[in-house]
C-alpha positions as CSV (number, residue, x, y, z in Angstrom):
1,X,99.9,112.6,95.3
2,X,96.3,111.0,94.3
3,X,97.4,108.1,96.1
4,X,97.8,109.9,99.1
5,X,94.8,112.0,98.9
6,X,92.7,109.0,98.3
7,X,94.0,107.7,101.9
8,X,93.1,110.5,103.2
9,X,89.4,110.5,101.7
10,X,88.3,106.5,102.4
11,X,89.5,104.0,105.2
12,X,89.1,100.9,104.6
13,X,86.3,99.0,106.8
14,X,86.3,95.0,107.7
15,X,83.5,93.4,109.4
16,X,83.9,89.7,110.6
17,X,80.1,88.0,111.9
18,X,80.2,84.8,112.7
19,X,76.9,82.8,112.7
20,X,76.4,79.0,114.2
21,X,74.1,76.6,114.1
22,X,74.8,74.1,117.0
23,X,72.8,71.1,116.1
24,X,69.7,70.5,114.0
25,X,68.5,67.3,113.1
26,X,67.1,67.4,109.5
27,X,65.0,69.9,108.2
28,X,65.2,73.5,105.7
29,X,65.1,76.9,106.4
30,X,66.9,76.9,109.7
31,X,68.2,80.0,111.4
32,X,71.1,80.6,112.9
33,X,71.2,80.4,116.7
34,X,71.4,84.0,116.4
35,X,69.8,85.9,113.0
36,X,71.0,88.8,112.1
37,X,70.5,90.8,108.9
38,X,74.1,91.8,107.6
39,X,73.9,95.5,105.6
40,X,76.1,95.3,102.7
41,X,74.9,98.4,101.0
42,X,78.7,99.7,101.1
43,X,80.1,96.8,100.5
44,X,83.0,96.3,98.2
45,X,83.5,92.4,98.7
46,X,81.8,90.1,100.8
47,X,83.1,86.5,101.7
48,X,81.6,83.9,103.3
49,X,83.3,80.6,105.1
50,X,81.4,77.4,105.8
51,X,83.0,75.1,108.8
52,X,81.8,71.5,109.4
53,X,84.9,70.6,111.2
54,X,83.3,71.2,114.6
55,X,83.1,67.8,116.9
56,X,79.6,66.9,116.8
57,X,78.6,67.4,113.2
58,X,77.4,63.8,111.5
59,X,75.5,65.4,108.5
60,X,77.4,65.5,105.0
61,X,74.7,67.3,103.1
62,X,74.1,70.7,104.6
63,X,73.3,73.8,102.3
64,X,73.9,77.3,103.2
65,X,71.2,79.8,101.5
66,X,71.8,83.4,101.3
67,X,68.5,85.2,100.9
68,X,68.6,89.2,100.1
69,X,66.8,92.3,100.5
70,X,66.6,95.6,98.4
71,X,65.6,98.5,100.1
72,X,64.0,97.1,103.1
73,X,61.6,95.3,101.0
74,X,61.1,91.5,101.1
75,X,63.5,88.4,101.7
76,X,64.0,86.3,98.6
77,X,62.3,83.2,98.9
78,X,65.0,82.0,96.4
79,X,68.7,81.6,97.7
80,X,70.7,84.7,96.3
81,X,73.6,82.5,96.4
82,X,73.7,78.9,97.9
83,X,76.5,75.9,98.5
84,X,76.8,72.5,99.9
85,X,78.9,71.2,102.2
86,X,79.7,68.2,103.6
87,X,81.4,66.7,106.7
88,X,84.5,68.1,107.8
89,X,85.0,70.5,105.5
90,X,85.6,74.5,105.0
91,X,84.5,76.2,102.1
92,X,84.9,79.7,101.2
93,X,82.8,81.9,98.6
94,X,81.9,84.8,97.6
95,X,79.3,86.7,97.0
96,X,78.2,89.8,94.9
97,X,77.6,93.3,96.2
98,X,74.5,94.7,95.2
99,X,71.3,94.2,97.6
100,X,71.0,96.2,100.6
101,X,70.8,93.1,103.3
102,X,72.1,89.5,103.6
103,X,70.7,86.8,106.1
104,X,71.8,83.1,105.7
105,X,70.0,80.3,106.3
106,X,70.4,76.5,106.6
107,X,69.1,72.9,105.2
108,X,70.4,70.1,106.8
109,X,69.6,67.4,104.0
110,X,71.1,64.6,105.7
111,X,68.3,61.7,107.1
112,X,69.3,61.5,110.2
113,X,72.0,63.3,111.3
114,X,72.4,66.2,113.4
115,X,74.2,69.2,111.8
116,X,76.5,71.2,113.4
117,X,78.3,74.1,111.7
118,X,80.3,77.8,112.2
119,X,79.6,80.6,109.2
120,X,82.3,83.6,109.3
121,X,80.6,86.3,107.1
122,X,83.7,88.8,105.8
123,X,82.3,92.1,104.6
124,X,84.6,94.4,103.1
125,X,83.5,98.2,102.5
126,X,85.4,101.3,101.9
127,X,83.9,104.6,103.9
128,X,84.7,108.1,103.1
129,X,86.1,109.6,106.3
């Protein structure tokens, strides 16, 4: 009976973004091709997928930064959360609930190479109805 009236209450919510870079030659601090702030304030879980797999990609030394925001108050000038990923490969993390807004940014640390990658932000909430 609680089961059923807690189905009632909440629905679960899932909201896929997906964020791409399309090529950058080396450098830090690179948005997206199109930045968003992701709200998490409801969140329950939040996961987050890196993908170098793309054709075009030639970097192996690409970091993803996750910078957060309380409140509406300042971006973190400090990574949140941060990984590395190399060529060809997908990575998946998570991430802590907790601040009110995510945006990700990128440092290609390779040389030379161009940087290509595909970021699929999962954000997991539960709303009452």
């Amino acid at each position: 009976m609680a089961k059923e009236k807690f189905k009632e209450q909440y629905e679960a919510q899932e909201d896929l973004i997906t964020l791409t870079w399309a090529s950058f030659t080396p450098a830090t601090d690179v948005k997206p091709d199109t930045d968003i702030s992701i709200h998490i304030d409801l969140a329950t879980s939040i996961a987050i997928q890196l993908d170098t797999t793309l054709g075009g990609n030639a970097s192996d030394d690409i970091d993803i930064n996750v910078h957060a925001a309380l409140a509406g108050g300042p971006w973190d000038t400090v990574p949140f959360a941060e990984r590395n990923i190399g060529d060809a490969e997908v990575k998946t993390f998570l991430i802590e609930p907790g601040p009110k807004r995510i945006r990700l940014r990128a440092d290609n640390n390779h040389g030379s190479a161009a940087a290509v990658i595909t970021v699929l932000v999962l954000v997991r909430s539960l709303n009452a109805t």
